[in-house]
C-alpha positions as CSV (number, residue, x, y, z in Angstrom):
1,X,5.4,-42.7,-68.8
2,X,5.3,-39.7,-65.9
3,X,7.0,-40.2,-62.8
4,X,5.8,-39.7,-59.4
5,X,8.7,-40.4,-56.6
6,X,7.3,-40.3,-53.1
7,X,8.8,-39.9,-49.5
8,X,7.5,-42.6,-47.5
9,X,7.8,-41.6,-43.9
10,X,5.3,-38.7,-43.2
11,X,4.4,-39.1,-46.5
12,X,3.0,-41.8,-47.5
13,X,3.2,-43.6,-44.0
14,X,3.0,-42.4,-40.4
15,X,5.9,-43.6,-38.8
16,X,5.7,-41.1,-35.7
17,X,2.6,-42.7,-34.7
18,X,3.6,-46.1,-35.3
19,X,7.3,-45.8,-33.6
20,X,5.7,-44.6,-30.6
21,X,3.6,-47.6,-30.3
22,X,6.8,-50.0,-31.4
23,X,9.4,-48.5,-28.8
24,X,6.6,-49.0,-26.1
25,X,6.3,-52.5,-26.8
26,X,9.7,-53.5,-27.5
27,X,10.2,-52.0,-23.8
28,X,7.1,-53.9,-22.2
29,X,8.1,-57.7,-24.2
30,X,12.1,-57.6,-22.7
31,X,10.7,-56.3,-19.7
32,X,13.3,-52.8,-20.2
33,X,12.6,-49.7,-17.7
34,X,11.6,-46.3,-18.5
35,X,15.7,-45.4,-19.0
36,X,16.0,-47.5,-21.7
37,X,12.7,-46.6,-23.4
38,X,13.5,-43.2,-22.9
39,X,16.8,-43.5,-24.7
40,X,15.1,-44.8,-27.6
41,X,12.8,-42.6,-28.0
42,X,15.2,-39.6,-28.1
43,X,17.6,-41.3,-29.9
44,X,15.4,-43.0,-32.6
45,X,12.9,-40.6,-33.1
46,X,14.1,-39.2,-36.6
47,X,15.5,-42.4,-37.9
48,X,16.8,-45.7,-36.5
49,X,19.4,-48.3,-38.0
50,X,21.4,-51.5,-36.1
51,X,24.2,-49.0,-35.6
52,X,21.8,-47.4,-32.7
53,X,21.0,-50.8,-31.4
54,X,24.7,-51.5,-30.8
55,X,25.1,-48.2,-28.8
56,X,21.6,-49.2,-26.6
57,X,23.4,-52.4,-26.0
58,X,26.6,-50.7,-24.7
59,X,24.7,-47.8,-22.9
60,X,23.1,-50.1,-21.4
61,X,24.6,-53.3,-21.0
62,X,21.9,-55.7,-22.4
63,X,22.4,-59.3,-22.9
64,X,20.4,-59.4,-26.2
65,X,22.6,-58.9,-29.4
66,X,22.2,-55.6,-31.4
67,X,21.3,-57.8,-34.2
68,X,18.2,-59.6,-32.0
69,X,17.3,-56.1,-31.0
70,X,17.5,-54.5,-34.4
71,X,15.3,-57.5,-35.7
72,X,12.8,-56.7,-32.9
73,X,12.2,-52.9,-33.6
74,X,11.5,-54.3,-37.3
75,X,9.0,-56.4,-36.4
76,X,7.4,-53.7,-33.9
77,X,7.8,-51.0,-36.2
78,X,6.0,-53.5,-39.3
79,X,3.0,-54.2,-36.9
80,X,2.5,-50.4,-36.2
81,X,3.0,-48.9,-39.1
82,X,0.4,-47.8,-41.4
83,X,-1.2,-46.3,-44.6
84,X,-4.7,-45.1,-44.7
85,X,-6.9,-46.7,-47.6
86,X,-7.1,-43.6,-48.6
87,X,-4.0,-43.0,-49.9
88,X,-3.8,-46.5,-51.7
89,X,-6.8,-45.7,-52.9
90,X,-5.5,-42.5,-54.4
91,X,-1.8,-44.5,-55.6
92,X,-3.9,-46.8,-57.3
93,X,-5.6,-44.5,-59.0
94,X,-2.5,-42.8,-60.0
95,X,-1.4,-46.1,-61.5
96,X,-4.3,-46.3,-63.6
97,X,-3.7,-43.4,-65.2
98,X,-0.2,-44.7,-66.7
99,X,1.7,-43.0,-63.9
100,X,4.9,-44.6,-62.8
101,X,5.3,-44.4,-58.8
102,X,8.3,-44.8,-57.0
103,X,9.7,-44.6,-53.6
104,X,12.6,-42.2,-52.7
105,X,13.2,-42.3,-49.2
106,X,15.9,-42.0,-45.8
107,X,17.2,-44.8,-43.5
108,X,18.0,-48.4,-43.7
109,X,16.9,-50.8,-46.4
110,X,15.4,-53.8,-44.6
111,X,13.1,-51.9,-42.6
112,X,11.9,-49.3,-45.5
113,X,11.4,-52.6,-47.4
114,X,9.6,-54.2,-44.3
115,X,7.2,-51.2,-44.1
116,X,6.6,-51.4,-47.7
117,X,5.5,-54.1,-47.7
118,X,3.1,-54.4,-44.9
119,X,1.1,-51.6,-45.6
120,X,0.1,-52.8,-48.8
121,X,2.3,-50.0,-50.7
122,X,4.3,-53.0,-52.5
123,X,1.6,-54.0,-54.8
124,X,1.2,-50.0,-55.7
125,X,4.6,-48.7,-56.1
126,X,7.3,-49.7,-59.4
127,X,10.6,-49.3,-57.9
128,X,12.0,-47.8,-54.4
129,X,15.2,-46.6,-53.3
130,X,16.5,-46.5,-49.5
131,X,19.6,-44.7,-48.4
132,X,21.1,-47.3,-47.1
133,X,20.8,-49.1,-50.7
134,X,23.9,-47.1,-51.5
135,X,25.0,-45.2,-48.4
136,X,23.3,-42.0,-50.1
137,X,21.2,-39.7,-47.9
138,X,18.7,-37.4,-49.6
139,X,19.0,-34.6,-50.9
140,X,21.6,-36.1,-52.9
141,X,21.0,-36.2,-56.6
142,X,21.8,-40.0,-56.7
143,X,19.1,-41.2,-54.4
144,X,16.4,-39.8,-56.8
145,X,18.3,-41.1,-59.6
146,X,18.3,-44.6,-58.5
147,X,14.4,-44.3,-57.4
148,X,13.7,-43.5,-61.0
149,X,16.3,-46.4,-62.4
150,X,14.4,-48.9,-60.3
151,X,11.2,-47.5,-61.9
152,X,12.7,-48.0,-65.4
153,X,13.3,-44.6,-66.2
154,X,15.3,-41.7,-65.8
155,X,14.5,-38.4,-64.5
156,X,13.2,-35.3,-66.7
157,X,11.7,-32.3,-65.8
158,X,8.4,-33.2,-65.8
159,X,9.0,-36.0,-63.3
160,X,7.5,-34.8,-59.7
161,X,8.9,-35.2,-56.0
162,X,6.6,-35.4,-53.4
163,X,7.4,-35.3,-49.7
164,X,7.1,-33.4,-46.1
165,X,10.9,-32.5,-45.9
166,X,11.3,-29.2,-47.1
167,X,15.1,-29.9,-47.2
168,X,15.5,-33.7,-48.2
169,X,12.0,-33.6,-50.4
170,X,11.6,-30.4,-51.6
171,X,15.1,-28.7,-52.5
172,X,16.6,-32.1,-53.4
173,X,14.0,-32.6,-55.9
174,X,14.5,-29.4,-57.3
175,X,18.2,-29.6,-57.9
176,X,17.3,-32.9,-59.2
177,X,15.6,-31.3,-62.0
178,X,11.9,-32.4,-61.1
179,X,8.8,-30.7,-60.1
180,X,8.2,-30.7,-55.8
181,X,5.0,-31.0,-53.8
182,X,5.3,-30.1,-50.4
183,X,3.1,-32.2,-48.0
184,X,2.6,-29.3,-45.0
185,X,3.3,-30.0,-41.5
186,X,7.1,-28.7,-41.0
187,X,8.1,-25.0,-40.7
188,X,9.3,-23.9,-43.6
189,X,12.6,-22.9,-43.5
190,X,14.2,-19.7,-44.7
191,X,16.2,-19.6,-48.2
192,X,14.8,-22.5,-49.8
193,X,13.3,-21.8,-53.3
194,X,9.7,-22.5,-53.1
195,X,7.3,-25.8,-54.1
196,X,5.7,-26.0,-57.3
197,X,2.5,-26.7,-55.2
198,X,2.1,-27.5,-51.3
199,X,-0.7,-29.2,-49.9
200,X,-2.1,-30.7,-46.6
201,X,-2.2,-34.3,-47.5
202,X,-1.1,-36.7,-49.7
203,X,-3.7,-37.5,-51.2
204,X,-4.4,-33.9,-52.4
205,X,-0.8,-34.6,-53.9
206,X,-2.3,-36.9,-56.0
207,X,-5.4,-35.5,-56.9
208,X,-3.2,-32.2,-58.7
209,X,-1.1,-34.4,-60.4
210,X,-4.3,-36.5,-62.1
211,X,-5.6,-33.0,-62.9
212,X,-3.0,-31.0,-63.7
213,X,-0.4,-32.5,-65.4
214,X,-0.7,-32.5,-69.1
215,X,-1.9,-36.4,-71.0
């Protein structure tokens, strides 16, 4: 069975829209000021985990528990987040096809999991790996291995990576021994070998691998 291994924020989710709208209302429900949505904005805006929340509470000397305000951004960030039925139109049209899909992506477990789930990618996807599974960051080899363990395989070279990180995406798929797309919308940076393919959207990700990969 072929392997597909996805990147889920910027990928195959929008999280920059959706933590926008999450941070805003976290700060409106406790009733916070602009200091402290400012901070989290800033701070949060690549990735978050309960580690950050423990610092907000210090900064800023809140009475809620880093725990209660981790749990909170969840929530916020589960509400906001989405996938456009267009991609899960094009996943599950991947999955007909005998593809196996997985999920290799950054940051904490419970709230990769939580967006998973709530944007209807659970019922599409065979196995997904989060960083924090294992404390294991992409680009690092491990990561993609693990996607692909939870899919039931292991890794060959015609296996594909698609994501928008030129760095975590891109060259760690490559050293990983599979095939990249690149989703455009980063600069590209200097010195990295090049995508297989590169497209605007990932649903055009999809669309070469149902026509270009060999049956």
């Amino acid at each position: 069975m072929r392997l597909a291994l996805f990147d889920l924020d910027g990928t195959l989710v929008d999280r920059r829209s959706a933590f926008a709208d999450a941070i805003a209302d976290l700060t409106s429900t406790h009733g916070y000021g602009p200091d402290v949505e400012h901070w989290m904005l800033i701070h949060l805006a690549d990735r978050a985990s309960p580690h950050d929340f423990a610092r907000l509470r210090e900064v800023f000397n809140l009475d809620e528990s880093a725990a209660d305000l981790w749990r909170a951004y969840i929530d916020r960030m589960t509400a906001a987040v989405t996938c456009r039925p267009a991609v899960l139109d094009s996943l599950a049209r991947l999955k007909a096809a005998s593809w196996s899909i997985g999920v290799a992506t950054n940051g904490a477990s419970d709230i990769q999991r939580a967006k998973v789930r709530a944007t209807g990618l659970a019922d599409l996807i065979d196995g997904i790996a989060a960083s924090g599974d294992i404390d294991v960051r992409k680009p690092d080899l491990r990561l993609f291995e693990l996607a692909a363990a939870r899919c039931g395989t292991q890794l060959s070279r015609d296996d594909w990576m698609i994501g928008d990180n030129p760095e975590n995406d891109i060259a760690g798929g490559y050293k990983a021994g599979l095939q990249t797309i690149w989703v455009r919308g980063r600069p590209w940076p200097g010195g990295l070998a090049v995508p297989h393919h590169s497209v605007d959207d990932v649903t055009e990700a999809i669309d070469y691998l149902l026509t270009h990969s060999p049956e």
